[in-house]
C-alpha positions in Angstrom: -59.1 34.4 -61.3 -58.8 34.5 -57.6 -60.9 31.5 -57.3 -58.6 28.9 -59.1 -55.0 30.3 -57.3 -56.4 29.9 -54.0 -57.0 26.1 -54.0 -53.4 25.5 -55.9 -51.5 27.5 -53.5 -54.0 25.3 -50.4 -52.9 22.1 -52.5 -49.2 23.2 -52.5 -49.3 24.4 -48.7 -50.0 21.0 -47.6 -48.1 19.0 -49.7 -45.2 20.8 -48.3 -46.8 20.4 -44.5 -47.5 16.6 -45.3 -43.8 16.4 -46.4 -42.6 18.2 -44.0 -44.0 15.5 -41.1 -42.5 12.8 -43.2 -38.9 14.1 -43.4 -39.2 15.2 -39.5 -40.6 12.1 -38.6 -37.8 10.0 -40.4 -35.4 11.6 -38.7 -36.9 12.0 -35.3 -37.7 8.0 -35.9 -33.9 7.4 -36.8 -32.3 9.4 -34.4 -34.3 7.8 -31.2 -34.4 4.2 -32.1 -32.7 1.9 -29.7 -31.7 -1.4 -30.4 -30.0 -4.5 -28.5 -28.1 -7.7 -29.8 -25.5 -10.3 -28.2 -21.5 -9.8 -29.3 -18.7 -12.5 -27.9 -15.2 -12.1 -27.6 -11.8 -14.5 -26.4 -9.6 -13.0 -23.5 -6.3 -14.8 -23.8 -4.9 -16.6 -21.2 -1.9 -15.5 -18.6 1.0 -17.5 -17.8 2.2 -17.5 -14.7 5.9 -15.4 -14.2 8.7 -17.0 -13.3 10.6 -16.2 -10.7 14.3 -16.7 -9.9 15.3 -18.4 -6.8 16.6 -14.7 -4.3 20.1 -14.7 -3.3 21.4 -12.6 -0.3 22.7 -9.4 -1.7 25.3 -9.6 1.0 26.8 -12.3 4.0 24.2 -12.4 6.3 25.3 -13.1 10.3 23.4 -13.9 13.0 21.0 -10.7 14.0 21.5 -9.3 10.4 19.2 -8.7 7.8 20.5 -8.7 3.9 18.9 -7.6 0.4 17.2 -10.1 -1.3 17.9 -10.0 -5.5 16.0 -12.0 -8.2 14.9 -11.8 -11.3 11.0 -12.5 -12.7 10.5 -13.6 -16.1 7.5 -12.7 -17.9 6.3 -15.0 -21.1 3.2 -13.3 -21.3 2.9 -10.7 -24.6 1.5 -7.9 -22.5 3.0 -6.8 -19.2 2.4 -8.3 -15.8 2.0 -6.7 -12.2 2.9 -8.2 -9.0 1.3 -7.3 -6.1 4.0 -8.9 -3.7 6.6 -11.3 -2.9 6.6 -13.7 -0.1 8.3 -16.6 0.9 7.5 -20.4 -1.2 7.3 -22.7 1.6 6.3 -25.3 -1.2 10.2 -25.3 -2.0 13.4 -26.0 -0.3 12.9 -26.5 3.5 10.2 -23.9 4.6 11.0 -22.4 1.3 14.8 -21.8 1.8 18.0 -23.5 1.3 21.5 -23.6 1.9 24.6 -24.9 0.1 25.3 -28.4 1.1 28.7 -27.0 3.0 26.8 -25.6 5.3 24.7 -28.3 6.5 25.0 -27.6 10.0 23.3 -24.3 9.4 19.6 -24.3 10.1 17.3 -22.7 7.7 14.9 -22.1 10.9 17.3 -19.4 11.9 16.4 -17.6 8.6 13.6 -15.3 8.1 11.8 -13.6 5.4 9.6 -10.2 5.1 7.0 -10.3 2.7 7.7 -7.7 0.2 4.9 -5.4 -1.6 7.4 -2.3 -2.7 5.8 0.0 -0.6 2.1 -1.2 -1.4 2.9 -0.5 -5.6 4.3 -3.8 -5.6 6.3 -4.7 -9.7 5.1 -4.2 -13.2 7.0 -6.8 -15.6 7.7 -5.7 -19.2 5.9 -8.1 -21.7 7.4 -10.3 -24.0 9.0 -8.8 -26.8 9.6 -11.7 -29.9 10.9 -14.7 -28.4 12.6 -13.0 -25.5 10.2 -12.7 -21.9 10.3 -9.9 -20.4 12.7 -9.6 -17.2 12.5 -7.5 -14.2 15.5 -7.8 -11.7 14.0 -7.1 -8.2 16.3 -6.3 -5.5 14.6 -6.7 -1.6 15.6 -4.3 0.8 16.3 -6.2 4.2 13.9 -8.9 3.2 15.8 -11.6 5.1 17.1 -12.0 8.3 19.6 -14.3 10.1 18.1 -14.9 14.2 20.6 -14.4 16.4 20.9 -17.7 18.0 22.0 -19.1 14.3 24.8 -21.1 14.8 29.0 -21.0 14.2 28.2 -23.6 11.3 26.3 -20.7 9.3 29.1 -18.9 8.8 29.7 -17.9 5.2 27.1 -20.2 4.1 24.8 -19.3 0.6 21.3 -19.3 0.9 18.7 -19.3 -1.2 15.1 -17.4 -0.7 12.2 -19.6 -2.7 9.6 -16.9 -3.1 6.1 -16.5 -5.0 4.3 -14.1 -6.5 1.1 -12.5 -4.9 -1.7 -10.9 -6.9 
């Protein structure tokens, strides 16, 4: 009787070893596999802010300085950061102007400090619905009035063109 048990229970112990491999070496061949393929994906694209002409905070006089204010517009659905602010000689004359009672009034006599808020520079709030974001900006200082500016730029407007900086 000892002869026949032996053989089954041999049989049984390596059917059991032969499934055993097969399991572990499913698993072990699932687990390790690497694989590789190609996706794609669309950025959208960024419009540019808008930014409103800056308007002296306060009369400027010769060998002042004044705040600059504006407002940037952002029609872009997710926010938009500004690195900095800096004078748009593309507009006006050397990018300032002055109202036309004050023609007299040299815009050369004007100067402007590009602006970075302390290196952090603006984050604009993204456009919610149909309504850009906004972001009023106010520039400490930013413009200056030489001191040889002359009598006819007394209580004359200006207007700072500026552009944004990455």
């Amino acid at each position: 009787m000892m002869g026949p048990r032996m053989p089954r229970r041999m049989l049984l112990a390596w059917l059991l070893g032969i499934l055993a491999l097969a399991v572990g070496g499913g698993a072990y061949a699932y687990w390790s596999g690497s694989g590789g393929g190609a996706g794609s994906a669309t950025a959208g694209t960024t419009v540019a802010v808008t930014l409103s002409p800056g308007t002296p905070a306060a009369a400027l006089y010769p060998g002042g300085q004044a705040n600059v204010v504006l407002t940037v517009s952002n029609p872009n659905a997710s926010p938009v950061h500004i690195g900095s602010l800096a004078l748009d000689p593309g507009q006006g004359t050397g990018g300032f102007a002055v109202d036309a009672g004050h023609f007299g009034c040299a815009v050369s006599t004007l100067s402007f400090t590009t602006q970075t808020n302390g290196g952090a520079g603006w984050t604009v709030p993204a456009k919610v619905g149909a309504v850009n974001g906004a972001l009023s900006v106010t520039l400490t200082n930013a413009l200056a009035m030489g001191v040889g500016a002359a009598n006819a730029c007394q209580g004359a407007s200006s207007t700072v063109y500026l552009a944004a900086g990455p």
